[in-house]
C-alpha positions as CSV (number, residue, x, y, z in Angstrom):
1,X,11.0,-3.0,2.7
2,X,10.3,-2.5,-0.7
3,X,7.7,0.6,-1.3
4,X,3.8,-0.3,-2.3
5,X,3.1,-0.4,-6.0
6,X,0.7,3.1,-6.8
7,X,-1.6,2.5,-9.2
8,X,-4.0,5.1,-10.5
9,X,-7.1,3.5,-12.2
10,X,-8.2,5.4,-14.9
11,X,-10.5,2.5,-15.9
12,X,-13.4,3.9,-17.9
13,X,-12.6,7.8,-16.8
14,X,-11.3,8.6,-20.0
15,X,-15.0,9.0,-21.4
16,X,-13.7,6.9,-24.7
17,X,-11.9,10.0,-25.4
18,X,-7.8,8.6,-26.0
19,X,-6.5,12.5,-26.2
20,X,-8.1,12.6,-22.5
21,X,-6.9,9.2,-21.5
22,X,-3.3,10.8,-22.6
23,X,-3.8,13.6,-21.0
24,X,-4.6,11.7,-17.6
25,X,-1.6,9.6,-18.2
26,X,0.5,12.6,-17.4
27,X,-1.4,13.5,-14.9
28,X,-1.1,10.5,-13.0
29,X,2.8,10.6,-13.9
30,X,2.9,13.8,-12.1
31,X,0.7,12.7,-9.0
32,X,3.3,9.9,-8.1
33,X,1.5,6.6,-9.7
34,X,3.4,3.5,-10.3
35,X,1.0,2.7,-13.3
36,X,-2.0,3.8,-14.8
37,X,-4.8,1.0,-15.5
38,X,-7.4,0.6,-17.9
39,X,-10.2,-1.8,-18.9
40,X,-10.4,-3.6,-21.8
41,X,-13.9,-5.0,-23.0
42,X,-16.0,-4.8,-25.2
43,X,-19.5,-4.5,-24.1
44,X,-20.9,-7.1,-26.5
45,X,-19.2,-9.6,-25.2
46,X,-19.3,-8.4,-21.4
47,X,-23.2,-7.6,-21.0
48,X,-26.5,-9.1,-21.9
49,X,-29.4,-7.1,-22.9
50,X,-31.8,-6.1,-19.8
51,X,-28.7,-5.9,-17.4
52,X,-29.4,-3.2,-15.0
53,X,-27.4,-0.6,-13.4
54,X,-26.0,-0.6,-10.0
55,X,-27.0,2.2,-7.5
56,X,-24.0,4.2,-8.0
57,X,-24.1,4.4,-12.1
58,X,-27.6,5.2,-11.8
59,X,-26.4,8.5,-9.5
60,X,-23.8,9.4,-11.9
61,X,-25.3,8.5,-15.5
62,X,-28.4,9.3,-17.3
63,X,-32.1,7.3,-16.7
64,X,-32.4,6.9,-20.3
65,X,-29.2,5.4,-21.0
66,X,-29.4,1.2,-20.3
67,X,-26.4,-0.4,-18.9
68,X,-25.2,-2.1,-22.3
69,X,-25.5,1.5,-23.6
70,X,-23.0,3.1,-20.8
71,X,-20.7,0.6,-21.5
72,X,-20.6,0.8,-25.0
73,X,-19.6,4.4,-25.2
74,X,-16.9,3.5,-23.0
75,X,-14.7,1.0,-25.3
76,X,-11.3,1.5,-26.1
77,X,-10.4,-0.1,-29.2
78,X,-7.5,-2.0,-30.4
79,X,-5.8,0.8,-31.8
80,X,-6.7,3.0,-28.2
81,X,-4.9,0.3,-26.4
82,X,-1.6,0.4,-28.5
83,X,-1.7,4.3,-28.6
84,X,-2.2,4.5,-24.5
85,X,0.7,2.1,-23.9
86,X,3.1,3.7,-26.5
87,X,2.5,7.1,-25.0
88,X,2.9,5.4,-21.5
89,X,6.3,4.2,-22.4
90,X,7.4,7.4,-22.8
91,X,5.8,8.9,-20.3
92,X,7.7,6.8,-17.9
93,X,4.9,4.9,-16.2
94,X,3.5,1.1,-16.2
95,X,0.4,0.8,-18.6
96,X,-2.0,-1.8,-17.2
97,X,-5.6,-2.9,-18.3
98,X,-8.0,-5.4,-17.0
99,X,-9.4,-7.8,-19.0
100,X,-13.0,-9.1,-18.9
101,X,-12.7,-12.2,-21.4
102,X,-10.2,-13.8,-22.6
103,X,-9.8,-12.4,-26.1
104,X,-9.0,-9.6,-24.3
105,X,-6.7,-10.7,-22.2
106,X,-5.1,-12.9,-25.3
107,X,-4.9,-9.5,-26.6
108,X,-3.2,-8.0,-23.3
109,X,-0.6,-10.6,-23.5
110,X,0.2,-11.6,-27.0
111,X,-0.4,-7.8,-29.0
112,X,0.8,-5.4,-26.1
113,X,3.1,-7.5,-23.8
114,X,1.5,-6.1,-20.5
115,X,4.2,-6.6,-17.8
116,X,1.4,-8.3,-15.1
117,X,-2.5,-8.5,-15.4
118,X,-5.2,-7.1,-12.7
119,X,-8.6,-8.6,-12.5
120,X,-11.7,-7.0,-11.3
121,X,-13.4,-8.3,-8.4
122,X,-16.8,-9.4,-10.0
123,X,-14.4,-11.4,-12.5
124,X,-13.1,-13.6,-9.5
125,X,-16.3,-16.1,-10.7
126,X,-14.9,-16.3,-13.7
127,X,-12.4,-19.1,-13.6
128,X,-11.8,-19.8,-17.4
129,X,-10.2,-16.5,-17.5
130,X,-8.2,-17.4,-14.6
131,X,-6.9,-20.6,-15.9
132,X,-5.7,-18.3,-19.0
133,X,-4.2,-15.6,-17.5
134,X,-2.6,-18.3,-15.3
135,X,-1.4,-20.1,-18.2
136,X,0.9,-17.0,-19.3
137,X,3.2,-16.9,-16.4
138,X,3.0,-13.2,-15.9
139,X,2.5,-11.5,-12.1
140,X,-1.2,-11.5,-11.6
141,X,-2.9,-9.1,-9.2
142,X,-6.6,-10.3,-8.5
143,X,-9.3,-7.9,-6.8
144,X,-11.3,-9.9,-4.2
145,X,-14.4,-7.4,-3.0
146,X,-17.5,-9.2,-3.2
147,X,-15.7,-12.6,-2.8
148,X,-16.2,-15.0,-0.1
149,X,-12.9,-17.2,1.4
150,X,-14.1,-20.0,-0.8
151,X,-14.5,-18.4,-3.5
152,X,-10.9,-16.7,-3.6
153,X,-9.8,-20.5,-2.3
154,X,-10.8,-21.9,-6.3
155,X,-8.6,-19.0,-8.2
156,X,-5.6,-19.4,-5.5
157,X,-5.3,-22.6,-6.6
158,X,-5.8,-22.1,-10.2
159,X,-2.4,-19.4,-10.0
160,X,-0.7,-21.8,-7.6
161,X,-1.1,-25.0,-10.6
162,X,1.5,-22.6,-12.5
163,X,4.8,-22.1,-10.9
164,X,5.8,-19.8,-12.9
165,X,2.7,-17.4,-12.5
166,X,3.1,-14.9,-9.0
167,X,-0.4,-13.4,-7.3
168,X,-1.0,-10.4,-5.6
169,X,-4.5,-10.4,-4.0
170,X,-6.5,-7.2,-3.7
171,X,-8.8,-6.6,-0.8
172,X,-11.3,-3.6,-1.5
173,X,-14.9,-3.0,-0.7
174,X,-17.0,-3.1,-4.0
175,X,-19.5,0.0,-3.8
176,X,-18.7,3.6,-5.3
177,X,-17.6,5.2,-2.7
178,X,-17.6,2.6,-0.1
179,X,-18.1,3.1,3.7
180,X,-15.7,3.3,6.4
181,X,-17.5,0.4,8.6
182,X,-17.4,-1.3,5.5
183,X,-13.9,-1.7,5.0
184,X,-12.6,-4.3,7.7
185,X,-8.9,-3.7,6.9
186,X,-8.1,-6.4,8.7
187,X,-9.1,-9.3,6.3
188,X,-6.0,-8.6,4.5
189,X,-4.2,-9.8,7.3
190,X,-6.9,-12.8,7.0
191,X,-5.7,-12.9,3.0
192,X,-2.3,-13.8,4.5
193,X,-2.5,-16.0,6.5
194,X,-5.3,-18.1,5.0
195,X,-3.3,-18.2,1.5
196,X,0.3,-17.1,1.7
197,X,0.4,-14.6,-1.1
198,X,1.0,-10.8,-1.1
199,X,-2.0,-8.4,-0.5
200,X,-2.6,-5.1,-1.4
201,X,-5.9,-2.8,-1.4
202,X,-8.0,-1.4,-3.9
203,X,-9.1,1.8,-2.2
204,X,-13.1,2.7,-2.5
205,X,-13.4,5.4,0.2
206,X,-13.7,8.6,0.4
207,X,-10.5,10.4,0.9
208,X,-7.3,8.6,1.3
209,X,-7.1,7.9,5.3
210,X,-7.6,4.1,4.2
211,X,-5.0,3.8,1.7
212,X,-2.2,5.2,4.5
213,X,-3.9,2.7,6.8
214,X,-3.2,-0.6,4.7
215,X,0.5,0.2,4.8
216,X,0.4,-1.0,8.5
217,X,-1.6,-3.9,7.3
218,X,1.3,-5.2,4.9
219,X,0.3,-3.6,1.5
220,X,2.3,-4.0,-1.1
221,X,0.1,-2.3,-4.1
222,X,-2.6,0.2,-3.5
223,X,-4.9,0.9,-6.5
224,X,-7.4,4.2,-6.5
225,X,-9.7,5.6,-9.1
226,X,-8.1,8.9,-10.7
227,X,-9.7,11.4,-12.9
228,X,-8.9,14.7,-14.0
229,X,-12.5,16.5,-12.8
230,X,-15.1,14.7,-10.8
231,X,-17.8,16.3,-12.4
232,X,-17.7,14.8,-15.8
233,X,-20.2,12.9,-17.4
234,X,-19.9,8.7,-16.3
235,X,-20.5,6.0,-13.6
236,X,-16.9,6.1,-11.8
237,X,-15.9,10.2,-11.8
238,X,-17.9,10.8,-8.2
239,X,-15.9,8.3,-6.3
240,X,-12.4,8.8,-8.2
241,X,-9.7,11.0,-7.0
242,X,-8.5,13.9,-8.7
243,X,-4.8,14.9,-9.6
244,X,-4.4,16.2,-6.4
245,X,-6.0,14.1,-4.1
246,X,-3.9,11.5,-5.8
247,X,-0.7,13.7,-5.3
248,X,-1.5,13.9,-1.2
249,X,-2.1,9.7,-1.1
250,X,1.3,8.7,-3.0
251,X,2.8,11.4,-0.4
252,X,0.9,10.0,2.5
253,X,1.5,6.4,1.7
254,X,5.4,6.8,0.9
255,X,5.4,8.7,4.3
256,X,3.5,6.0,6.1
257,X,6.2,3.2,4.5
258,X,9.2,5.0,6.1
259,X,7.4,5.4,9.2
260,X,7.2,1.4,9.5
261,X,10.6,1.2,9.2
262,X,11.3,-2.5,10.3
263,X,10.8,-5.0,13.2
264,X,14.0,-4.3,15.0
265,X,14.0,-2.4,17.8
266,X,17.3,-0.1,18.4
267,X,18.9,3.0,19.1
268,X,17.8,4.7,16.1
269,X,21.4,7.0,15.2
270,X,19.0,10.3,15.5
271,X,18.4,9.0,18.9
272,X,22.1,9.1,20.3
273,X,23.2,12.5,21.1
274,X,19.3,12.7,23.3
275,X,20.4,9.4,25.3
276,X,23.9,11.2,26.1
277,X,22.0,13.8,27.2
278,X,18.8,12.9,28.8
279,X,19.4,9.7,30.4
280,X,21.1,9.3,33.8
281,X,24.4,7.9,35.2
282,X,25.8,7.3,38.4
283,X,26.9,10.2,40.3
284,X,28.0,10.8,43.9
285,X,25.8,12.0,46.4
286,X,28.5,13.2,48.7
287,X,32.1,13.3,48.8
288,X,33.8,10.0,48.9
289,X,37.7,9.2,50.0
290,X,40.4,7.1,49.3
291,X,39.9,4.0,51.3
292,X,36.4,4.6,52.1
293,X,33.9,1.6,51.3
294,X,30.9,2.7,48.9
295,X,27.8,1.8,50.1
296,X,24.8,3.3,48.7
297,X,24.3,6.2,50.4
298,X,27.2,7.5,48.1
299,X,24.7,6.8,45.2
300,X,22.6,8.4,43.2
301,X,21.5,8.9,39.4
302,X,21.7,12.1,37.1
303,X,21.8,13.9,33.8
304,X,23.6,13.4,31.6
305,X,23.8,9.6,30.3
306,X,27.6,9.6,29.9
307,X,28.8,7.1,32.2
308,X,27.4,4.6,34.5
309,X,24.1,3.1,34.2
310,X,21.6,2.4,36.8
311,X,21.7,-1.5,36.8
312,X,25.6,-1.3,37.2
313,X,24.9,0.7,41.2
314,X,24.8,-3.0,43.0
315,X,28.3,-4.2,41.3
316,X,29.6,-0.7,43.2
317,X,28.6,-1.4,46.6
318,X,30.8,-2.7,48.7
319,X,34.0,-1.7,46.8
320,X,37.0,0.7,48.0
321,X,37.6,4.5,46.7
322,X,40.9,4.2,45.1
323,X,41.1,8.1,44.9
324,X,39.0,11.1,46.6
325,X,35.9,11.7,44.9
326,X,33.7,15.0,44.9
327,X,29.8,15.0,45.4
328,X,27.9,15.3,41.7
329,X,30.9,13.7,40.0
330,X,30.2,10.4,38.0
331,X,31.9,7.0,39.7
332,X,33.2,4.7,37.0
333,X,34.9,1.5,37.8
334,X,38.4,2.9,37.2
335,X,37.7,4.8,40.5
336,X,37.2,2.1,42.5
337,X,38.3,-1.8,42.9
């Protein structure tokens, strides 16, 4: 089993600020991330005047400041993008953005040569930008909170038109953070079944207990806000993990992969020298000569697991000592015809 894809969303975290977006690069390098993943809009063509905030940017930015004007400050431009995924390159990690138009992801594609694309979840209504995406054959991970079944049904089939396009879907919980009895891991198991295609989790909580947890459900990439301090200024800091947090998940997670193992149940080889040892085998319970018929009052089972096993006692009875035999020693067929 291959390991899940880590990848820390830096998203708007960066503040607009490219020397701190380089610097979280590295940071996210270090903390064990698969890829680092920004967004790419711009808020002209993303918001209409008069949009208002959502609960958790009103917490986390200032009253005065409308939701076009957040946004705004939060661009990366053209020259950002190529910058980020130049330093990325030779930082040794995956550069990803998510478009919210299609210029963008035109951009994405035919300027930067992203390796896959990732949508965001409230973008799963937008089909145009589907049908593009889909149209460049590249591996497509799609976010699905907020979604419905039917909903997700329309952009399935959009990916599946293209045979050469592969999709990932995301399950996540779309509030900042989220709350446990929100989550419902086990839709991704729904995500399976209903559409044959990978899942993965876009992780929202608090802490990193659910992340570990989707392993068992089958993730194969697991996505979590990352910033350098919690404390700075902008909507997504608060509910964003911090160098170390991020550290402990790709720890936990790689550690909760090995622990699946596989579906075959064996003697594991760490096992073997504990079954010599610990299981029993057939001894004698008292003495037994040549000649003499065993019946089972000879019988009886002991430490260590070196001979005999238990379900082999009936194929004994009945049989003749071919040699004396002491009480506590172990019968083996050799002994016996």
């Amino acid at each position: 089993m291959s390991q899940p894809f880590l990848i820390a969303e830096i998203g708007v975290n960066h503040n607009g600020d490219v020397d701190l977006a380089i610097k979280m690069i590295d940071s996210a390098k270090k903390a064990g991330a698969d890829a680092v993943k920004f967004q790419t809009f711009t808020a002209d063509a993303l918001v209409s005047h008069g949009t208002p905030k959502v609960p958790y940017q009103e917490r986390s930015t200032s009253p005065k400041e409308s939701h076009y004007e957040m946004l705004r400050k939060l661009e990366l431009t053209r020259k950002d993008h190529i910058a980020l995924k130049s330093h990325c390159e030779k930082a040794g990690i995956i550069f990803l953005s998510t478009p919210y138009d299609i210029d963008s992801a035109r951009f994405l594609h035919e300027k930067l040569d992203v390796s896959m694309f990732k949508t965001a979840s409230a973008d799963i209504v937008d089909l145009p930008l589907h049908r593009y995406i889909s149209s460049t054959g590249k591996p497509s991970i799609v976010s699905v909170g907020m979604a419905t079944l039917g909903e997700i049904e329309e952009v399935v089939d959009i990916y599946k038109l293209n045979k050469k396009s592969s999709l990932t879907l995301l399950h996540c919980v779309s509030n900042y953070p989220c709350t446990d009895e929100s989550l419902n891991l086990n839709v991704m198991k729904t995500l399976r079944s209903a559409f044959d295609v990978p899942v993965g989790y876009s992780d929202h909580s608090v802490g990193y207990i659910a992340a570990v947890l989707s392993i068992a459900f089958g993730a194969s990439v697991i996505e979590k806000h990352f910033t350098i301090d919690k404390n700075q200024p902008g909507p997504d800091h608060l509910a964003s993990s911090t160098p170390e947090d991020f550290t402990m998940l790709a720890l936990a997670v790689r550690r909760a992969e090995a622990m699946l193992g596989c579906t075959t149940k064996k003697l594991q080889e760490e096992e073997q020298q504990m079954a010599l040892v610990s299981r029993k085998s057939i001894v004698l319970k008292k003495d037994l000569r040549v000649g003499e018929i065993v019946d089972e009052t000879h019988l009886t089972l002991k430490r260590p697991g070196t001979g005999l096993l238990s379900r082999e006692m009936d194929n004994l009875i009945g049989r003749k000592a071919l040699r004396d035999l002491s009480s506590g020693e172990q019968v083996f067929y050799h002994d016996i015809k």
